[in-house]
C-alpha positions as CSV (number, residue, x, y, z in Angstrom):
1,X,25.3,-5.3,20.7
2,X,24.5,-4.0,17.8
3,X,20.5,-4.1,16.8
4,X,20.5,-2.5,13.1
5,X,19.5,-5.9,12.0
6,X,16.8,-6.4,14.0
7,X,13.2,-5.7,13.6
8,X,11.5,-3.8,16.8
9,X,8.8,-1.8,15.1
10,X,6.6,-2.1,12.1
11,X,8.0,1.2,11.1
12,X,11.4,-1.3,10.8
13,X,9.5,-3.1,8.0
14,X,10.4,-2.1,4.6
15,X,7.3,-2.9,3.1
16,X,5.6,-0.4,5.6
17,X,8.2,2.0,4.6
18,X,7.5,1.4,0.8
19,X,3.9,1.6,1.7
20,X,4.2,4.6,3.6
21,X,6.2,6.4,0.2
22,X,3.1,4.9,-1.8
23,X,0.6,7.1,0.0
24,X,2.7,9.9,-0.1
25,X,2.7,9.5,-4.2
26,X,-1.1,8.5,-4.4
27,X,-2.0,11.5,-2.8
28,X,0.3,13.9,-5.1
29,X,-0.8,11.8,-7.9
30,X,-4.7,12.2,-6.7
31,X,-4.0,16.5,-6.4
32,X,-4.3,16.3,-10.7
33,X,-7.6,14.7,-10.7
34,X,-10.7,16.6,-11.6
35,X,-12.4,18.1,-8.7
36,X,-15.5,16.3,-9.5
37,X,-13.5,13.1,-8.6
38,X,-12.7,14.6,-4.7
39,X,-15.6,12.3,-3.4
40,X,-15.7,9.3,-6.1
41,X,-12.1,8.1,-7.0
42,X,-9.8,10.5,-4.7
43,X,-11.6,9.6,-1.6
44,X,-11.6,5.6,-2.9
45,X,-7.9,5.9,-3.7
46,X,-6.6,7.8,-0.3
47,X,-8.6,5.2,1.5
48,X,-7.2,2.1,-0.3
49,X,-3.3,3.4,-0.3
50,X,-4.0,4.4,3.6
51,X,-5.4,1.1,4.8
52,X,-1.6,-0.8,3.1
53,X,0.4,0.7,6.2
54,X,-2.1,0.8,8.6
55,X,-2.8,-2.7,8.1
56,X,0.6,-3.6,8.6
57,X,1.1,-2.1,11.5
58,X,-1.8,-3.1,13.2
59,X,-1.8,-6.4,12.4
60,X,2.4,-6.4,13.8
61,X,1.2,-4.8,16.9
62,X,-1.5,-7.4,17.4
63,X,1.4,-9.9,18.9
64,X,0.8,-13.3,17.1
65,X,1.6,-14.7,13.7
66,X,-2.2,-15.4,13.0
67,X,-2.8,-11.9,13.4
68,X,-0.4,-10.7,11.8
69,X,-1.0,-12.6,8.6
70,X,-4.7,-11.5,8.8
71,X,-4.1,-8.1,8.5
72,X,-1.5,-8.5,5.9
73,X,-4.1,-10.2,3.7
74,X,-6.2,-6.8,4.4
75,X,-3.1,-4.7,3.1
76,X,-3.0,-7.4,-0.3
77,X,-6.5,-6.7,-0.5
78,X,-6.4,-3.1,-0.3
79,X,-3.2,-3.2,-2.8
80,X,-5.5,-4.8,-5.5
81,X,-8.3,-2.5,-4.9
82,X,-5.8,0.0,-5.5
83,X,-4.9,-1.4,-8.4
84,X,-7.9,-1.9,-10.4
85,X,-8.6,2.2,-9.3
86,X,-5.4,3.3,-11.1
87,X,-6.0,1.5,-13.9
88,X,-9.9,2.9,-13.5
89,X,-8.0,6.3,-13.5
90,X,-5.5,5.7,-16.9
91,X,-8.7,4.5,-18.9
92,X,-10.6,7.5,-17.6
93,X,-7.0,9.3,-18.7
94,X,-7.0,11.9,-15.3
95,X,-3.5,12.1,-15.6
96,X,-0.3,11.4,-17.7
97,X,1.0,7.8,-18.1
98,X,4.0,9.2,-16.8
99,X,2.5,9.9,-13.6
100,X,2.0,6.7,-12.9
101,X,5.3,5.0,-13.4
102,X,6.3,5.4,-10.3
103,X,3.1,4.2,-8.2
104,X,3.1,1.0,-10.3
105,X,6.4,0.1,-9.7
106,X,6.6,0.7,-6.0
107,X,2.4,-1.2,-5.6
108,X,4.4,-4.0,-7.9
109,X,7.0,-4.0,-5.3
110,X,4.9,-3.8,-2.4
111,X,2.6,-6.8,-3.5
112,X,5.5,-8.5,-4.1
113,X,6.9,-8.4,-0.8
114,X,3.4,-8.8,1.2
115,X,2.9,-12.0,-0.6
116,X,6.1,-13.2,0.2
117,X,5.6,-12.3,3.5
118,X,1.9,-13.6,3.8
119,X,3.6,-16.9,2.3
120,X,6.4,-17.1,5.1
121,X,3.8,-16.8,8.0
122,X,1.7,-20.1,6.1
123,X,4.9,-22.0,7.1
């Protein structure tokens, strides 16, 4: 029988995989920021980007669908946090527009998807 289809982990999810790649690029993005930002934007960013996964997972660990939707609406949350912090970080111009291209798209993605998701579990 062949399983590649089939979903056994939240490490399976493709949104937690995109999430997972957004941290990864936050916090090489988050290296180029002043130093004086280590415990105001850095630490608010890390924390934000972190809580997208770990919400996921926890919240498809947690075994029902009620759950589950709960902690995906955390995840959304902490997505638009993260949002509003990047764009905090373009006004305050900590780092090239071009560093940024690719943490907006995949966030874009990644909202995309948990709403869809978040919209699925309503049903």
């Amino acid at each position: 029988m062949d399983n590649s289809n089939n979903i056994t982990t939240y490490k399976d999810l493709i949104v937690w995989q995109k999430a997972m790649e957004l941290v990864v690029e936050v916090y090489k993005l988050t290296e180029l920021f002043p130093k004086s930002e280590i415990y105001g934007l850095v630490s608010q960013m890390r924390r934000c980007v972190v809580s997208i996964p770990s919400n996921i997972a926890e919240g498809r660990r947690r075994g029902s669908r009620k759950d589950y939707r709960h902690f995906l609406l955390i995840s959304y949350g902490s997505g638009a946090e993260l949002e509003t912090q990047i764009e905090i970080a373009k006004r305050l111009m900590f780092s090239k527009s071009d560093d940024f291209v690719k943490i907006d798209a995949l966030l874009s993605e990644i909202m995309k998807m948990l709403n869809r998701i978040i919209s699925n579990l309503n049903d």
